[in-house]
N, C-alpha and C positions, 0 to 999 in steps of 0.2 A: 497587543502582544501577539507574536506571532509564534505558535506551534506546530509543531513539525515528527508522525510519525512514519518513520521509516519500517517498512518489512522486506527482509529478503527470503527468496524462496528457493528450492529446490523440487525445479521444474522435471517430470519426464521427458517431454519434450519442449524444452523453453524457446526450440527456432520454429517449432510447430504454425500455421497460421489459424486454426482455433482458436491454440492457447493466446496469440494475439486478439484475438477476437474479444473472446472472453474476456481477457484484464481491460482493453476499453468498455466494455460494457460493466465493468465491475465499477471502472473510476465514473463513468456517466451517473450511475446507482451512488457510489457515494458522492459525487456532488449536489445531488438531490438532500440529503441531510442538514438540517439546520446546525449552524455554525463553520460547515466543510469551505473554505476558500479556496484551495484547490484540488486535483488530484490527477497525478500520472504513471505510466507502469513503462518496464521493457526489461528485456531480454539482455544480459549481461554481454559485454564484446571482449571483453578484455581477459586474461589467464586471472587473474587478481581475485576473485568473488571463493576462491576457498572451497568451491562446490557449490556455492549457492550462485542461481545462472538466472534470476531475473527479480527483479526491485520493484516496488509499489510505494509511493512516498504523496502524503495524505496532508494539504495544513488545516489547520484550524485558526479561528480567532482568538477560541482562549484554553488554557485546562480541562474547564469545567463541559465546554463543547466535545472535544476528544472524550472526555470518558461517558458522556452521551451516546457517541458514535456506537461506542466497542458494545452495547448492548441494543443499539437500534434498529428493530428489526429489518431495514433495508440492507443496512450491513451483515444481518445475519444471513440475510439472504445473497448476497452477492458472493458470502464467503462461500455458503453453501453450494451453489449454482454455476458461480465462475471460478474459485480457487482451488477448492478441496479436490474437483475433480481430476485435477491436473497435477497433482502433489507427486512427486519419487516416494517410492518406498524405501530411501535412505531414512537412516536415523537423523531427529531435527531438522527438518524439511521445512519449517518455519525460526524465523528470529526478528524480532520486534525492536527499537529502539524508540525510545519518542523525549525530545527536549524542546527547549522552549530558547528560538533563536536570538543570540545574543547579539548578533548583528544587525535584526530586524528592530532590535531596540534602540539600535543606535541610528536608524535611516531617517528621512528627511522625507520618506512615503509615508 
């Protein structure tokens, strides 16, 4: 089973090359987590993102993995160290979404 949690953000400066900096180093940190299968970030290109100007999308192998993550300290730490510092002072500056892909059920990988 393949899951999948999406975060979009609301960068101060989302073309900044810190803030690039920092979201690799954030997904290097959470690949290190047991059950993380992948993990990658960027900077939104498109008019389409609503205000929110860059994506962090995380999988896992299973549920039980993911809500592992959201309390394990490496992740606490990369929040604290690579994310937060970089946050807009807009309202809702984070938004989360996480499902469990329905297509990955159906693959032949």
């Amino acid at each position: 089973m393949a899951v999948v949690h999406i975060v979009l953000f609301k960068f101060a400066s989302p073309n900044d090359s810190k803030v690039a900096a920092s979201m690799k180093k954030a997904c290097e940190i959470f690949l290190s987590i047991p059950g993380v299968t992948g993990a990658s970030a960027g900077p939104n290109y498109t008019q389409r993102g609503k205000g929110y100007n860059f994506a962090l999308v995380v999988t896992f192998d299973s549920k039980e993995s993911e809500s592992k993550y959201q309390t394990h300290e490496e992740h606490v730490r990369a929040k604290k160290e690579c994310i937060i510092p970089h946050l807009s002072k807009e309202p809702d500056p984070v938004i989360a979404l996480d499902y469990v892909d329905v297509a990955a059920l159906h693959s032949k990988v």
